[in-house]
C-alpha positions as a printed Julia matrix, in Angstrom:
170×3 Matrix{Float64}:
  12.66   -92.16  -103.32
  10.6    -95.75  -103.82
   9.1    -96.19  -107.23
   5.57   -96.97  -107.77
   6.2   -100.67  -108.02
   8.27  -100.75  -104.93
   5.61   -98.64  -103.22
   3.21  -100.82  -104.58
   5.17  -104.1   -102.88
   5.26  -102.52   -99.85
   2.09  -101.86   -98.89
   1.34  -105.31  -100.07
   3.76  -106.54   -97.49
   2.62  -104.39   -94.82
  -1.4   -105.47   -95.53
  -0.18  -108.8    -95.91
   1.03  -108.77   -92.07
  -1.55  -106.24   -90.77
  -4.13  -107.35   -88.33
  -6.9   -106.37   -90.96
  -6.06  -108.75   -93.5
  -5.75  -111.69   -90.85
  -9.74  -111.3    -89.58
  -8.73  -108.75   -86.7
 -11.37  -106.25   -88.04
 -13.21  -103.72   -85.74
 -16.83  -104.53   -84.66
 -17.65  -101.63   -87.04
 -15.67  -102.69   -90.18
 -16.86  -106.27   -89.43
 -20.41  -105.7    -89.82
 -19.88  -103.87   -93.06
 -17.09  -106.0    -94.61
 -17.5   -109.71   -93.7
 -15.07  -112.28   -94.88
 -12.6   -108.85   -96.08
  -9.73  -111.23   -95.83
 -10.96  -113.72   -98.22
 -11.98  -111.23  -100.95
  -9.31  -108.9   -101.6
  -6.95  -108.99  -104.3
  -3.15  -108.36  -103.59
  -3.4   -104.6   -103.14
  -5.5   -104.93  -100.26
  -8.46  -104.02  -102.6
 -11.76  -105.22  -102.4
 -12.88  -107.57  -105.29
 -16.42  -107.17  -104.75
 -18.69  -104.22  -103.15
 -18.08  -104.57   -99.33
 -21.84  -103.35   -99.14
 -24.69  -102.14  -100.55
 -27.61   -99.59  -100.17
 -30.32  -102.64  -101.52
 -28.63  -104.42   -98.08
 -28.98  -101.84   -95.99
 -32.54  -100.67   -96.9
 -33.47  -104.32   -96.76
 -32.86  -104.06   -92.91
 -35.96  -101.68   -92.56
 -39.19  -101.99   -92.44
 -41.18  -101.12   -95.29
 -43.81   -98.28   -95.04
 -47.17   -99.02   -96.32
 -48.34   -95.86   -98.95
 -52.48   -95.58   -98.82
 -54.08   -95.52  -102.29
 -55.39   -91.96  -101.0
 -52.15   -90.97  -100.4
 -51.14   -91.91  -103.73
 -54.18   -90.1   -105.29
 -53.11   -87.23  -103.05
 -49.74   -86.9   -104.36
 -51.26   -86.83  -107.73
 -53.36   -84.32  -107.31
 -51.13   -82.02  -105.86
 -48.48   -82.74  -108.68
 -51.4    -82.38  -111.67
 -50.85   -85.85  -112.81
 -53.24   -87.8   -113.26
 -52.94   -91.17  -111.08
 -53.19   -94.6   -112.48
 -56.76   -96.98  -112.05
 -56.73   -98.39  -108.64
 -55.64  -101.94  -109.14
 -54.05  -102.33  -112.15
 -50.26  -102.8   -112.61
 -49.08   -99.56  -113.18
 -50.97   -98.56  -109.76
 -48.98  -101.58  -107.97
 -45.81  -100.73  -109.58
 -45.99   -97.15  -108.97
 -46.97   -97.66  -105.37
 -44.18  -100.52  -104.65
 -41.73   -97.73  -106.27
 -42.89   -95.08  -103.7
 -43.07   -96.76  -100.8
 -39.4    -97.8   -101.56
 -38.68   -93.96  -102.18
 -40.03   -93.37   -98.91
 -38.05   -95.81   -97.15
 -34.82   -94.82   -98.05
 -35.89   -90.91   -97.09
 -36.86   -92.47   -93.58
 -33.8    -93.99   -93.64
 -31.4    -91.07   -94.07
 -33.58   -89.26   -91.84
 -32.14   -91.98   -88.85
 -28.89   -91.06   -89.68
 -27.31   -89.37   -86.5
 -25.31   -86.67   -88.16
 -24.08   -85.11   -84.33
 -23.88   -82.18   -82.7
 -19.79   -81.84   -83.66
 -18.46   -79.14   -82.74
 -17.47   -76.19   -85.99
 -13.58   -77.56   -85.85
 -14.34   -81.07   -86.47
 -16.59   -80.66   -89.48
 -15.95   -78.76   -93.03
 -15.92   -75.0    -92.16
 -19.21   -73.12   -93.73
 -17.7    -71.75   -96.98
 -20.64   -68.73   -96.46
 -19.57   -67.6    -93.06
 -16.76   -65.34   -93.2
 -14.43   -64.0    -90.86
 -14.98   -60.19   -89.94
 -13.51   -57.86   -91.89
 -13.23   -60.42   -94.98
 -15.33   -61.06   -98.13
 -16.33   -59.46  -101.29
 -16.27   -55.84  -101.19
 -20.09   -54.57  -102.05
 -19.02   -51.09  -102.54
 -16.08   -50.71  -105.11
 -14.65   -47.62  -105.43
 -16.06   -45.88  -108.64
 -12.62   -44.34  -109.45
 -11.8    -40.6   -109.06
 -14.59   -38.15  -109.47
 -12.94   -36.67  -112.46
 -14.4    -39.29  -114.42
 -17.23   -39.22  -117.18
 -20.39   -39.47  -115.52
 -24.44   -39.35  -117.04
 -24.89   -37.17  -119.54
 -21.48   -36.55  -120.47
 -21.51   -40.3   -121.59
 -23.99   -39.58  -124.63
 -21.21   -37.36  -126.27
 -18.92   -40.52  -126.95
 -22.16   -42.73  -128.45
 -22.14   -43.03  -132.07
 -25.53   -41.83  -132.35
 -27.96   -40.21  -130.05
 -31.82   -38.65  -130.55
 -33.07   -36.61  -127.98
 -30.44   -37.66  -125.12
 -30.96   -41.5   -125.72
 -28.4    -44.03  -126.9
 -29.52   -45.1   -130.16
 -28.68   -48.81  -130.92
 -29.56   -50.61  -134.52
 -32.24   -53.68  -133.8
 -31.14   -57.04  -135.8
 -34.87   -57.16  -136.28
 -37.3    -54.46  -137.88
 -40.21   -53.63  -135.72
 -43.69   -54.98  -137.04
């Protein structure tokens, strides 16, 4: 049994040595970690963000939003939309059309065709034959049913429950 320290020495020995740390990154780690060698600390740990969404977003082109478009989107939320050409009609439109990058953006994301065992199972899809039971059995017929019910209510009036309102009626 290592302790945490000794653990912790270990895999700094092992990084140390490993092909990672000496600038033998994949073409895939590469692109998204430049210069990893020369910016982690001794645990192998990044000091700084190995990338960023701003960076990646930045590599897109940036849609163009129509003032009618704009006025659209307004209308159809019941807000009313700021004067054409003043700042807040600038700022709100820069915002937007940076909105609507990054949606285009996720939309390029290839997400596969993976087949079910690769992926997280479908926690809604159940085997046959398992899941909750929608008919629970009621007990044995034996039981106090209806009517019968109203003779262990404290008080009744014409075969209805009475219950005592914390509020008097107006």
């Amino acid at each position: 049994m290592f302790t945490s320290q000794q653990c912790s020495t270990l895999l700094r020995k092992t990084l140390a040595s490993s092909t990672l740390l000496r600038g033998g990154l994949t073409r895939r780690s590469s692109r998204l970690t430049p210069g990893l060698s020369d910016s982690v600390d001794g645990d192998g740990i990044p000091l700084r963000p190995t990338w960023s969404v701003n960076e990646l977003l930045s590599s897109y082109p940036k849609p163009i939003l129509e003032p009618s478009t704009l006025k659209r989107l307004h209308e159809l939320s019941a807000l009313i939309p700021p004067e054409e050409g003043t700042p807040g009609h600038a700022q709100l439109t820069s915002e937007m059309e940076s909105l609507i990058k990054l949606v285009e953006a996720v939309k390029l994301v290839d997400v596969g065709q993976g087949s079910e065992e690769d992926g997280v199972p479908d926690g809604r899809i159940w085997a046959e034959g398992t899941g909750i039971e929608l008919e629970r059995d009621l007990g044995d017929e034996s039981s106090v049913q209806g009517q019968a019910l109203l003779r262990h209510a404290a008080r009744t009036d014409n075969g209805l429950y009475v219950v005592d309102a914390d509020r008097s009626k107006r």
